[in-house]
C-alpha positions in Angstrom: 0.8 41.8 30.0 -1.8 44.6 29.3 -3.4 46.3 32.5 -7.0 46.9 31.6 -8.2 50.6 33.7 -11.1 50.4 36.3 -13.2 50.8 33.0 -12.7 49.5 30.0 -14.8 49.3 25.9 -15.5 46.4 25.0 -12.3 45.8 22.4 -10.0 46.2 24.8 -11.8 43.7 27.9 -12.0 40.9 24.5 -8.3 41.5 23.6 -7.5 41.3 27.4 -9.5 37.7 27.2 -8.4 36.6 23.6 -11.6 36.4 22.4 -13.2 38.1 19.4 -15.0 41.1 19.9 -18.4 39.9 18.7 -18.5 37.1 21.3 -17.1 39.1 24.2 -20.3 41.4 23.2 -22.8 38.8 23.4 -21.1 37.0 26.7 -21.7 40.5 28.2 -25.3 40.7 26.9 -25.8 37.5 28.0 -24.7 38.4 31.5 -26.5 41.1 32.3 -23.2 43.4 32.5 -24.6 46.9 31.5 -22.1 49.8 29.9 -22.1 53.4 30.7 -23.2 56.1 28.5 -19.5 55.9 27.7 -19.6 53.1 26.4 -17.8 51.7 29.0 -18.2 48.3 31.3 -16.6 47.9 34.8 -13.3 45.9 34.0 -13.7 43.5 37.2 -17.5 42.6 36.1 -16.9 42.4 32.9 -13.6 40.0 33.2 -15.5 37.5 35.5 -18.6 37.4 33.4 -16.7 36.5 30.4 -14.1 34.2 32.0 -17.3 32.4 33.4 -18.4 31.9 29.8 -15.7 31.1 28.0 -14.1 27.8 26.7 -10.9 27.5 28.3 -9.6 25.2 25.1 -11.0 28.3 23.2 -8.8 30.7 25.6 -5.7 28.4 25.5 -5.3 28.6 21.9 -6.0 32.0 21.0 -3.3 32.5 24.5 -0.9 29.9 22.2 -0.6 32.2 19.1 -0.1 35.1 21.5 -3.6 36.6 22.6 -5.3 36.4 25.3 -4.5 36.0 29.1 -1.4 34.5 29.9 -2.6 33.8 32.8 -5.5 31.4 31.7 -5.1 27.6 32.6 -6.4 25.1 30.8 -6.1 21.2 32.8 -8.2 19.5 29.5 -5.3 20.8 27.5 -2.5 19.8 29.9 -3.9 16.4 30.2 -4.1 15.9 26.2 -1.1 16.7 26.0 0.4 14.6 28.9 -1.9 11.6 27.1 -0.4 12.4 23.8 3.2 12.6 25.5 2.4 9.1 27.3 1.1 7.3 23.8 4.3 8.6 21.8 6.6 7.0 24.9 4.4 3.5 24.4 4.8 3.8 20.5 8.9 4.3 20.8 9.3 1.5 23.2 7.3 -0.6 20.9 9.4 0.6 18.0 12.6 -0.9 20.5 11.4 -4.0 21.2 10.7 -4.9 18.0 13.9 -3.6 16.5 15.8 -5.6 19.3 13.7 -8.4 18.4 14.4 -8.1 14.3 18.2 -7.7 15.6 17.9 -11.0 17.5 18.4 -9.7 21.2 14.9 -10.4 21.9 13.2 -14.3 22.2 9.7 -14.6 22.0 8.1 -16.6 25.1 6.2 -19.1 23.4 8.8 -20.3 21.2 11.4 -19.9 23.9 9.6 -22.3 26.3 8.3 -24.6 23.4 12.7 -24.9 23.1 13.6 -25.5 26.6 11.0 -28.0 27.3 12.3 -29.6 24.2 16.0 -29.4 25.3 14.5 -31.0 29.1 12.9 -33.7 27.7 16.2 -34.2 25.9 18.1 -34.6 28.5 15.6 -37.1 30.5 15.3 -39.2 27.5 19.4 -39.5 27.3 19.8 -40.0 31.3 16.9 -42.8 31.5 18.4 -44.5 28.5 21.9 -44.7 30.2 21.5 -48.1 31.8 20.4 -49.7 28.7 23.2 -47.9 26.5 26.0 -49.0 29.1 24.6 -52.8 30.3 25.7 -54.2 27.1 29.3 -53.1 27.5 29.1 -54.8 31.5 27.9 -58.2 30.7 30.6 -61.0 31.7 32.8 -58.3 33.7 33.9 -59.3 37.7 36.3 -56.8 38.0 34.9 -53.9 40.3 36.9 -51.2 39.3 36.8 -52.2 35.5 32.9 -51.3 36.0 33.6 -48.0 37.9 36.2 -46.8 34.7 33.6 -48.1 32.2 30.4 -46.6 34.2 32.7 -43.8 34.0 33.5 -43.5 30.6 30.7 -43.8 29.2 28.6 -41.1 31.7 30.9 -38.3 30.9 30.3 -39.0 27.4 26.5 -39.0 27.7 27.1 -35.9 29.8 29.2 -34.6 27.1 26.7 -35.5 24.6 23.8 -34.0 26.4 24.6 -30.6 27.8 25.8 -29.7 24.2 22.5 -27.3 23.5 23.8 -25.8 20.7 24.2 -29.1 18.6 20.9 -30.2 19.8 19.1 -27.1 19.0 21.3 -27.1 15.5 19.7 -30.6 14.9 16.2 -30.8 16.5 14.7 -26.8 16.4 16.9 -25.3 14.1 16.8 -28.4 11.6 20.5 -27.7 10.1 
């Protein structure tokens, strides 16, 4: 980086701050910061009158195409781009989810509830219908364990019958 002497004209103090020329003139006449008969303005004045004055967005982007201080900070600039760093993050894992969704690895909530309360209500329907679906088959029988093997029977098939989801939700959500 350029070391600006103890005095310094007034081209080199704006190349020093990456500002133009005319508005490192008028910072200084706006200050108060008087030259010599030289022409010359005391470096250490000079550089804290303009660095008071100046936009630091300004700064930073003359500093980005290679004037300026390297030395100048500017946070407003380190937070846009954090922000702008922070929405592109959001807008890829958007761009995920809904291609895992399209791809079928992703449910949505509503219709995923909407399916299991369907395949519940399933199942209670078939277990409190049991008795009904099995008392015909009992009538006129004394035998005890002719009752346990037909009770039997018939349960694991309602069993059978209802933990199948994937015929139910072929039949009832899916339609097919």
């Amino acid at each position: 980086m350029l070391e600006l002497p103890p005095e310094a004209g007034i081209t080199e103090i704006a190349e020093y701050c990456g500002v133009s020329r005319d508005r490192a003139k008028r910072v200084l006449d706006l200050a108060g910061v008087k030259r010599d008969k030289y022409r010359k303005f005391k470096t250490e004045l000079a550089l804290q009158a303009i660095q008071a004055f100046l936009d630091t967005s300004k700064v930073a982007g003359n500093h980005l195409v290679g004037r300026g201080n390297v030395d100048a900070q500017n946070n407003n600039l380190e937070a846009l781009a954090a922000a702008r760093q922070q929405i592109e993050l959001v807008r890829l894992e958007k761009m995920r989810l809904d291609v895992e969704k399209r791809s079928g690895k992703l449910l949505d909530k509503d219709e995923t509830l909407r399916a299991v309360r369907d395949f519940s209500a399933h199942v209670r329907s078939s277990l409190l219908g049991f008795p009904q679906k099995v008392c015909a088959d009992l009538v006129g029988i004394q035998d005890a364990s002719e009752i346990a093997r037909i009770l039997s029977d018939r349960m694991h098939d309602e069993l059978v019958e209802v933990s199948d989801a994937a015929a139910f939700f072929d039949k009832e959500v899916f339609g097919a």
